[in-house]
N, C-alpha and C positions, 0 to 999 in steps of 0.2 A: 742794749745788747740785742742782738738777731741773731740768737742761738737755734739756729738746724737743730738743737742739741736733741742726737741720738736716736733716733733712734733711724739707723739708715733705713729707709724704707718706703713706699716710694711713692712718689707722685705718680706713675701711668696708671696707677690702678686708682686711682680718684674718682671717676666717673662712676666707679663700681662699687665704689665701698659702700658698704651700709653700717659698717661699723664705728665705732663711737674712738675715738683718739685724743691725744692733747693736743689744745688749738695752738696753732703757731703762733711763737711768740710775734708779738707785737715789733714793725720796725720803725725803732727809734732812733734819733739823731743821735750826735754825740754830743755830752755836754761840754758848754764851756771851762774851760780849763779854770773858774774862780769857783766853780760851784761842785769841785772835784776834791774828796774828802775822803782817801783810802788813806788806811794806815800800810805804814810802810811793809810791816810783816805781811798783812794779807797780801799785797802786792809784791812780796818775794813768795809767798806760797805759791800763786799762781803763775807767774814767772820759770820759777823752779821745774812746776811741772812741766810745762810748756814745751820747755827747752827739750824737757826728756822725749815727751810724743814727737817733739817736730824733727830729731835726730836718729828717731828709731824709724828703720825704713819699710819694717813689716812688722805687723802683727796681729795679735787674736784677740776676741773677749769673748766673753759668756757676762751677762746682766739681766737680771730681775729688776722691773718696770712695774709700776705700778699709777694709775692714773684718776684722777677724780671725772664723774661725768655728773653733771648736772641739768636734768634735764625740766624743762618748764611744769611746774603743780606737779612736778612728782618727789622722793627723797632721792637726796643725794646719794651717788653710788661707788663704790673703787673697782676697777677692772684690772687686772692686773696680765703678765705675761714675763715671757723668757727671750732673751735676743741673741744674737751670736754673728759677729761682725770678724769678720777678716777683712785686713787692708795691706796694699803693699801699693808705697809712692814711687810715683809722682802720680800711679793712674788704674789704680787696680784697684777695687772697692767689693765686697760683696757680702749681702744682709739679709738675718732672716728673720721674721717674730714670730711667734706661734704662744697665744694665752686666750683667755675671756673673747677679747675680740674682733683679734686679729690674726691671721693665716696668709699672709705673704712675705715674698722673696724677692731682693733684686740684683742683679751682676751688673758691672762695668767694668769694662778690659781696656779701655783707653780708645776704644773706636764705637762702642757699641754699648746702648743703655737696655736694661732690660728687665719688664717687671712681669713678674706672674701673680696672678690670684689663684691659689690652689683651693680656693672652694668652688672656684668656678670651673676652674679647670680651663682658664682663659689667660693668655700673656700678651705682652705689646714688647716691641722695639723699635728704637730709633738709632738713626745713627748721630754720633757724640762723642767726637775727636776732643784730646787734651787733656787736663789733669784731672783728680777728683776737686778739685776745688773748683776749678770751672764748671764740672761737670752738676755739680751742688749748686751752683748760683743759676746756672740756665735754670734748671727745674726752680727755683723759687721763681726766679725771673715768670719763666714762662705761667707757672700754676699759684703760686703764691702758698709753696705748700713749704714747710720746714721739716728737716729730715732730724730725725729725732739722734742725739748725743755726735751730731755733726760735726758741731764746734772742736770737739775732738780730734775728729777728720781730717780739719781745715791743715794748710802748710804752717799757718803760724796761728795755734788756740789762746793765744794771751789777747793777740789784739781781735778776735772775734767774742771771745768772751768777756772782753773790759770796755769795750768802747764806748758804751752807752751809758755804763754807770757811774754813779752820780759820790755815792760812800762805797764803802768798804772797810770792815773788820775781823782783826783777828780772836777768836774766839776759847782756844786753847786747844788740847790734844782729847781729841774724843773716838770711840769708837766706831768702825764704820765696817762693813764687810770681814766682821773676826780682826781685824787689824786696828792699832794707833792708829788716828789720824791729825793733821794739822785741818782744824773747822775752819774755815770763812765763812762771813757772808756779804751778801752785797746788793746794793738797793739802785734801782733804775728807776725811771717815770713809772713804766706802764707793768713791771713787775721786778718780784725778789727772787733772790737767787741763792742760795747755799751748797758750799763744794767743801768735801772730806777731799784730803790729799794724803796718800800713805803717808806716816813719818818714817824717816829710815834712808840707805841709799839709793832706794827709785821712788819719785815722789809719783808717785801714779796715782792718778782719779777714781775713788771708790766709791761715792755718793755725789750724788746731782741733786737737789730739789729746787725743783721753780714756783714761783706762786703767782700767778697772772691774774692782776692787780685790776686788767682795765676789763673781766669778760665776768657775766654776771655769777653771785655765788664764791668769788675769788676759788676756782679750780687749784688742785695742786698736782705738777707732775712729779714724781720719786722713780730713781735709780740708782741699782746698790750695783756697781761690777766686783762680780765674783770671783773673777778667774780673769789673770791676764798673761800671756804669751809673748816675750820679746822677742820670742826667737823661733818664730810658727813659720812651719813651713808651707807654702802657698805658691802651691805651681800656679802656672798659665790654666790647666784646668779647672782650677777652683772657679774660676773669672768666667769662663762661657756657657751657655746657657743653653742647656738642652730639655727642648721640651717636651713633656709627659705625655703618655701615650692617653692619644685622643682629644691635645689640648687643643683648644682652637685660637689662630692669633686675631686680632684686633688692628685694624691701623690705630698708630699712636692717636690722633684726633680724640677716635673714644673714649680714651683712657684720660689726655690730656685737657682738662680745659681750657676756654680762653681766657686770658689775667682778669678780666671781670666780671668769669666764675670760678675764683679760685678753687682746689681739691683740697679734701681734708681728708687722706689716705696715706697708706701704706703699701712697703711689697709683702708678699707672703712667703710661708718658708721653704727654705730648701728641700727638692723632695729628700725622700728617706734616707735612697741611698748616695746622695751628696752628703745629708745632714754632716756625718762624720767630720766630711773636710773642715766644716768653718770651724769646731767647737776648739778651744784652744788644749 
């Protein structure tokens, strides 16, 4: 799996982070089709959902993130935060976090990518024609950074989120964000993976946890979505990006690295009196 997963947010501010995030996962091949051991139910739970994000053409969340950091001869530590993603396909993206360690925001309107750091009081933009999925794979491409519950994102989250794993099982109905849910989980090379799917009629994603198998300390990322929106409204001004009095811009380079110094960053949040718009 190369789960972007979730957390949108963004690579131009990479250069500037100093804050601590989940490392990107790991990207792995796909296995060969003998050594591919899903059961079929988890493989309709994920399926199920799938279908439902890739046909809804807008919408909202509100998520609580939470992250392990591990850092060298010190104890292990959890940081946690609140996200709030609007999207509206084929190319309108826009994401905010604000917790423990993170404070950025980023907008894409289908022309134009754009991240702020609001502790810095600093932004970048590029220009970045086409969908959000293309717009998702340049930023890995170019920085090697993964955008957190991405996979989400993606036009089609079944084959972004299965590709690379190896099992797969169903686990039964467990609780997850105050709701039933259908547990999977599912085992890759270089990490594990577990998704809550509502039970009911929207199977929608409630819980994310990853465990990244190949980075020292085995880290873990958690995400509970709280709140989802099928039918959120999100004008064209949600998507453009007006910057805060006194921000200063950056040519994208700054922000960007080159692929062999990948960023390990995020965007920050929307200022205040945007916030409103994203939350569902």
């Amino acid at each position: 799996m190369r789960p972007r997963l979730l957390s949108v947010a963004l690579v131009l501010v990479g250069a500037l982070a100093l804050a601590q995030e989940p490392p990107p996962p790991p990207v792995e091949a796909p296995p060969s089709p003998e050594y591919r051991l899903i059961e079929p139910r988890a493989d309709e739970v994920v399926r199920k959902m799938s279908a439902l994000l890739q046909h809804t053409k807008a919408f909202a969340l509100e998520a609580e993130e939470a992250f392990d950091d591990v850092p060298e001869h010190q104890p292990r530590r959890q940081l946690a935060g609140r996200r709030h993603i609007a999207l509206r396909r084929p190319d309108h993206l826009a994401s905010t976090v604000a917790g423990d360690a993170l404070h950025r925001s980023v907008w894409f309107d289908g022309k134009t990518f754009t991240a702020l750091d609001e502790e810095r009081n600093v932004y970048a933009s590029m220009e970045l024609e086409g969908t959000i999925d293309g717009a998702l794979d340049t930023i890995f491409d170019r920085a090697g950074f993964s955008v957190a519950l991405a996979d989400f994102l993606y036009a089609d989250p079944y084959a972004r989120l299965t590709e690379s794993a190896e099992r797969g099982v169903y686990l039964g109905i467990h609780e997850a964000a105050g709701v039933p849910c259908h547990h999977v989980a599912f085992e890759a090379p270089l990490i594990d993976w577990q998704l809550w799917v509502e039970a009911g009629a929207k199977p929608l994603p409630r819980k994310l946890v990853i465990a990244y198998k190949s980075e020292e300390g085995v880290p873990q990322y958690s995400v509970t979505i709280r709140k989802w929106n099928l039918a959120a409204s999100v004008p064209d001004a949600l998507f453009k990006f007006e910057a805060p009095e006194k921000a200063v811009r950056v040519d994208p380079p700054a922000f960007l690295p080159a692929p062999e110094a990948p960023a390990k960053s995020e965007g920050a949040p929307v200022p205040a009196s945007r916030k409103e718009e994203v939350k569902p």
